[in-house]
VEXDREN-2710 file (C-alpha; in Angstrom, 1 decimal):
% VEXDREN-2710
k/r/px/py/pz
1/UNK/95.3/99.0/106.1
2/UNK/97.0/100.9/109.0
3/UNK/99.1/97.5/109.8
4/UNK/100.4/96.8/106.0
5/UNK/101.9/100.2/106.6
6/UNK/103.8/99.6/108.9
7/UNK/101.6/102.0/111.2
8/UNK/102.3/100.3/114.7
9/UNK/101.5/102.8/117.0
10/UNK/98.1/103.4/115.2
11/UNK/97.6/100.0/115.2
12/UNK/98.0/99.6/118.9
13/UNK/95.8/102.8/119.5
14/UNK/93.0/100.6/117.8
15/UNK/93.7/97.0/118.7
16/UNK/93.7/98.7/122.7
17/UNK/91.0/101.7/122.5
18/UNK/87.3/101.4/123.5
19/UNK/85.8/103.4/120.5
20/UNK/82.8/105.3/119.9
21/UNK/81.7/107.9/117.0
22/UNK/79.2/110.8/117.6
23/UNK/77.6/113.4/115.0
24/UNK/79.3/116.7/115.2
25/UNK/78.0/119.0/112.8
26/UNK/75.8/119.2/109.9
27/UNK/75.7/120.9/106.8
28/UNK/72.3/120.5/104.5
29/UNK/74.4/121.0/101.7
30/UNK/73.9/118.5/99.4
31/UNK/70.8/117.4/100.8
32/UNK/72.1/116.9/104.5
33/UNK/75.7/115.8/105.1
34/UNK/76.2/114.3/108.2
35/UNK/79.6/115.3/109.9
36/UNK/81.2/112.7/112.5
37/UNK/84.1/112.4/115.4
38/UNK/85.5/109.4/116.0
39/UNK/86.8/108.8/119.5
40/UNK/89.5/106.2/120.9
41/UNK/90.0/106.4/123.8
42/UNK/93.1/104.2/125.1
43/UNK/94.6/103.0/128.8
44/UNK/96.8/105.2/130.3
45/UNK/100.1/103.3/129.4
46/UNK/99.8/103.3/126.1
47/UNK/98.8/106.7/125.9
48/UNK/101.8/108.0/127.7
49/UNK/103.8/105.9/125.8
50/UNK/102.3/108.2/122.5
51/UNK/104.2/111.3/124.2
52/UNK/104.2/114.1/121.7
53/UNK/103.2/111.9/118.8
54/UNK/99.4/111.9/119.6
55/UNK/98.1/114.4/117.2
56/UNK/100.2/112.5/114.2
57/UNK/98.8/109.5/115.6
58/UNK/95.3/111.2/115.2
59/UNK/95.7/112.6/111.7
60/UNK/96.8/108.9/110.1
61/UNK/93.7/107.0/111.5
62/UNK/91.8/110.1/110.4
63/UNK/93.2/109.6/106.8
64/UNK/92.8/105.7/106.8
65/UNK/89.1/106.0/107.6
66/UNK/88.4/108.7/105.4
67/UNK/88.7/106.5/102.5
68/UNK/86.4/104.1/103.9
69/UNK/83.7/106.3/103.8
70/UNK/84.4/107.9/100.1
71/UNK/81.8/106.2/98.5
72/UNK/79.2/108.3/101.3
73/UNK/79.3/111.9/100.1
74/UNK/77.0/112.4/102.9
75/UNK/78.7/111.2/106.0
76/UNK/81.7/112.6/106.5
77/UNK/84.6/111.7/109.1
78/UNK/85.9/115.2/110.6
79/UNK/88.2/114.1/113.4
80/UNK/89.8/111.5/115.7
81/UNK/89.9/112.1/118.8
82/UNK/92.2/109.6/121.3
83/UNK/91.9/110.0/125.2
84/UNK/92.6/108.1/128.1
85/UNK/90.1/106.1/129.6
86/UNK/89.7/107.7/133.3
87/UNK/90.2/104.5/135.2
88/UNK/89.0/104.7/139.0
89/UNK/92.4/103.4/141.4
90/UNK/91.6/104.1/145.1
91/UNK/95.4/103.4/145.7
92/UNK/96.4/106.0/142.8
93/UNK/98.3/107.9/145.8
94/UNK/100.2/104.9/147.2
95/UNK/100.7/103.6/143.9
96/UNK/102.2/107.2/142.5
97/UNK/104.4/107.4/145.5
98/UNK/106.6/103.8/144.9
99/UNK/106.9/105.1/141.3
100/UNK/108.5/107.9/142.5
101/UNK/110.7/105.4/144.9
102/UNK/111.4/103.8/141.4
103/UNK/109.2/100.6/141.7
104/UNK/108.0/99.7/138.7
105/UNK/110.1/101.4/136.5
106/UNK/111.4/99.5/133.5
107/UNK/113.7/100.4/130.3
108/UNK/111.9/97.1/129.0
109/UNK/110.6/97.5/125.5
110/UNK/111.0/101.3/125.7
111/UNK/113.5/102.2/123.2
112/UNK/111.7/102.4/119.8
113/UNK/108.9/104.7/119.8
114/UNK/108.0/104.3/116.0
115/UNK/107.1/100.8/117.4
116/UNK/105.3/100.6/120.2
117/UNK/105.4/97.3/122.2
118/UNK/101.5/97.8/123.2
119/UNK/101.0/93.7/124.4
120/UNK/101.9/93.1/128.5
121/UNK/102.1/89.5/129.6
122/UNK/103.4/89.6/133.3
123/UNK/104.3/92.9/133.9
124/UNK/106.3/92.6/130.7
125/UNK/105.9/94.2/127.1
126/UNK/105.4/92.6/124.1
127/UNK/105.1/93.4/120.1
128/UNK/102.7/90.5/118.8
129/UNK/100.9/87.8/119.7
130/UNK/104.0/85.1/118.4
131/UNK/106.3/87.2/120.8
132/UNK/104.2/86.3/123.3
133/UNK/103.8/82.6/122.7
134/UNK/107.9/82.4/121.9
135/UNK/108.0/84.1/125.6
136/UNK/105.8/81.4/126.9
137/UNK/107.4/78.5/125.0
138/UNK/110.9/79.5/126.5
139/UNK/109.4/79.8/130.1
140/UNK/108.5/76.3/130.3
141/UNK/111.8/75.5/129.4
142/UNK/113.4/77.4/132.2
143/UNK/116.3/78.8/130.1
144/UNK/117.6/82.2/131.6
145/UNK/116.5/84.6/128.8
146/UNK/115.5/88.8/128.2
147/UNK/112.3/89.7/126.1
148/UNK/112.9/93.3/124.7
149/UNK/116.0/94.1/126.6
150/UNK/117.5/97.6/126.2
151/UNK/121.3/97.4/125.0
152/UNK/123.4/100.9/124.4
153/UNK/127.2/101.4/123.1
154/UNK/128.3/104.4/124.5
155/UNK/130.9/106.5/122.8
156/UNK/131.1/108.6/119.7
157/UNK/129.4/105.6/118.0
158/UNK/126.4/106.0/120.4
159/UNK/123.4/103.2/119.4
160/UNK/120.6/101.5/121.3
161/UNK/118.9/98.4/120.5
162/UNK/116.0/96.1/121.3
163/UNK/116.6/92.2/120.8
164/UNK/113.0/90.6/120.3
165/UNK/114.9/87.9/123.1
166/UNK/118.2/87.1/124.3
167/UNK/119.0/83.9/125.5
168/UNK/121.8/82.7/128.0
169/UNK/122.8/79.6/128.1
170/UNK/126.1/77.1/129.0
171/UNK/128.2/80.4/128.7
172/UNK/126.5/81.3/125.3
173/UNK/124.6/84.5/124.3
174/UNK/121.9/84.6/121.5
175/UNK/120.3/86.7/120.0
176/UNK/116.4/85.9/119.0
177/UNK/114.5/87.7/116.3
178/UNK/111.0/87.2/115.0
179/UNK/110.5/88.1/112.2
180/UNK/107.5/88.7/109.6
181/UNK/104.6/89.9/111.5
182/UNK/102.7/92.9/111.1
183/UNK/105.2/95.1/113.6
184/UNK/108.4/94.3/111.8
185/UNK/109.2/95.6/108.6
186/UNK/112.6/96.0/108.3
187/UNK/114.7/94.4/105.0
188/UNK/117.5/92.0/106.1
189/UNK/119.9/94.1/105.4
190/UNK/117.8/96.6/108.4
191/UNK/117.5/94.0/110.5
192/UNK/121.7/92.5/110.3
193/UNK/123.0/96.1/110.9
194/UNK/120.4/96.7/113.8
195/UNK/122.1/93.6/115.5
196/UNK/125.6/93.9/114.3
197/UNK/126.7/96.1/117.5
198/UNK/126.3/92.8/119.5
199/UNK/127.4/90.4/116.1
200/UNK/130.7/92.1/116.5
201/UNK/131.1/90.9/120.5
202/UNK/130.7/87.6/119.8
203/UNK/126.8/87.6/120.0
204/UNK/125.3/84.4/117.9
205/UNK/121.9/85.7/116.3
206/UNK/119.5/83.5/115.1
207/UNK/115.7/84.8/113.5
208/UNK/112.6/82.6/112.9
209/UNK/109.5/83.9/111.4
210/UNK/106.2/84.6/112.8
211/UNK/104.8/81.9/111.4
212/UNK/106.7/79.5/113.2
213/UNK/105.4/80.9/116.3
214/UNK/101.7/81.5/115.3
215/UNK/100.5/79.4/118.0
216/UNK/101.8/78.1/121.3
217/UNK/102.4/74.7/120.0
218/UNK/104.5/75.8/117.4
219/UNK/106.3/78.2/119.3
220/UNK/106.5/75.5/122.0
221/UNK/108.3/73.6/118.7
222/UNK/110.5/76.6/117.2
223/UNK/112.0/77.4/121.4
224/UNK/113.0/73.6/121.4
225/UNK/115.0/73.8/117.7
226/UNK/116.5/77.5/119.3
227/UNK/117.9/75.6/122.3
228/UNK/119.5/73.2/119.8
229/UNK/121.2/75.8/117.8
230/UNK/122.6/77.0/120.8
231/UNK/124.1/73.7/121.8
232/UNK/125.7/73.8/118.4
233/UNK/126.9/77.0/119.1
234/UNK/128.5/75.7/122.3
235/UNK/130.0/72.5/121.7
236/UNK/131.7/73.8/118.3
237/UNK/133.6/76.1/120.7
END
């Protein structure tokens, strides 16, 4: 439900959380109503990457599940609750002192905060599963290439983007955007004007659906067919 509305960052609260749901109250109105919390809780990264949006984050799940449990008068969903999970790290101290050096520290798939890239594949952060396998496809190829890089245009024009990819290759940029899975929703026209700061510098874009990268053996298939565009690209300079 949460996903066909667009709802990414409550969908990554409950694709990642370990959940549990404990009586609260009760009321014998009715004869007995049950009143329940619900409880996610959720690793650390993802829950600092919720920042002040926690208790919104709270109040849509809330509202999703609630209308599950309409036709039970006498259970009733109060709250949602999400929490970190305490994780034990006898290096915390060592670990919190190179972050402070700046090890670590990434503007990698930061940017948009109404979508949450909640999926990590080597130390790097990913949207959905076909981003992933794209990412792995174009590995094994050994093309030069950015998952989720940051791009800003200073100025009184100020913008900041997030490619899905960008690929370099034979002295040509391009621009990679999957398209059609449960974390994008934008219209085309969304999606060409989101892009059009780098269209206007010469950047070649290209998009491919989800589909085409549902499983590594497509994805494997859809890198190959990118990497030909872009020797189109090249030799028609």
């Amino acid at each position: 439900m949460l996903a066909d509305q667009g709802a990414t960052k409550e969908v990554a609260v409950l694709a990642n959380s370990i959940a549990g749901i404990r009586q609260i109250d009760y009321d014998n109105w009715n004869g007995g109503t049950y009143i329940y919390g619900l409880f996610l809780q959720i690793p650390v990264w993802l829950f600092g990457k919720l920042s002040g949006q926690k208790q919104e984050c709270e109040y849509r799940i809330l509202e999703a599940a609630q209308l599950m449990l309409e036709p039970f008068p006498n259970d009733i969903l109060r709250s949602v609750t999400i929490t970190p999970i305490p994780e034990a790290d006898q290096d915390w101290r060592n670990r919190a002192t190179a972050w402070l050096a700046g090890n670590g520290v990434t503007n990698q798939g930061r940017v948009r905060s109404d979508n949450i890239a909640s999926r990590t594949v080597d130390g790097l952060l990913f949207r959905s599963q076909p981003e992933i396998f794209l990412y792995q496809a174009l590995k094994s190829l050994g093309v030069s290439f950015a998952p989720l890089p940051v791009f800003v245009r200073g100025g009184d024009s100020y913008r900041r983007i997030e490619p899905d990819f960008v690929i370099v290759k034979s002295g040509i940029m391009l621009v990679v955007e999957v398209d059609g899975d449960t974390v994008h929703h934008e219209t085309p026209a969304e999606a060409h004007g989101r892009t059009t700061m780098l269209v206007h510098e010469g950047v070649y874009v290209e998009r491919v659906t989800a589909s085409e990268c549902g499983s590594r053996l497509k994805a494997d298939e859809c890198a190959r067919k990118i990497l030909a565009v872009l020797e189109k690209y090249r030799a028609s300079r």
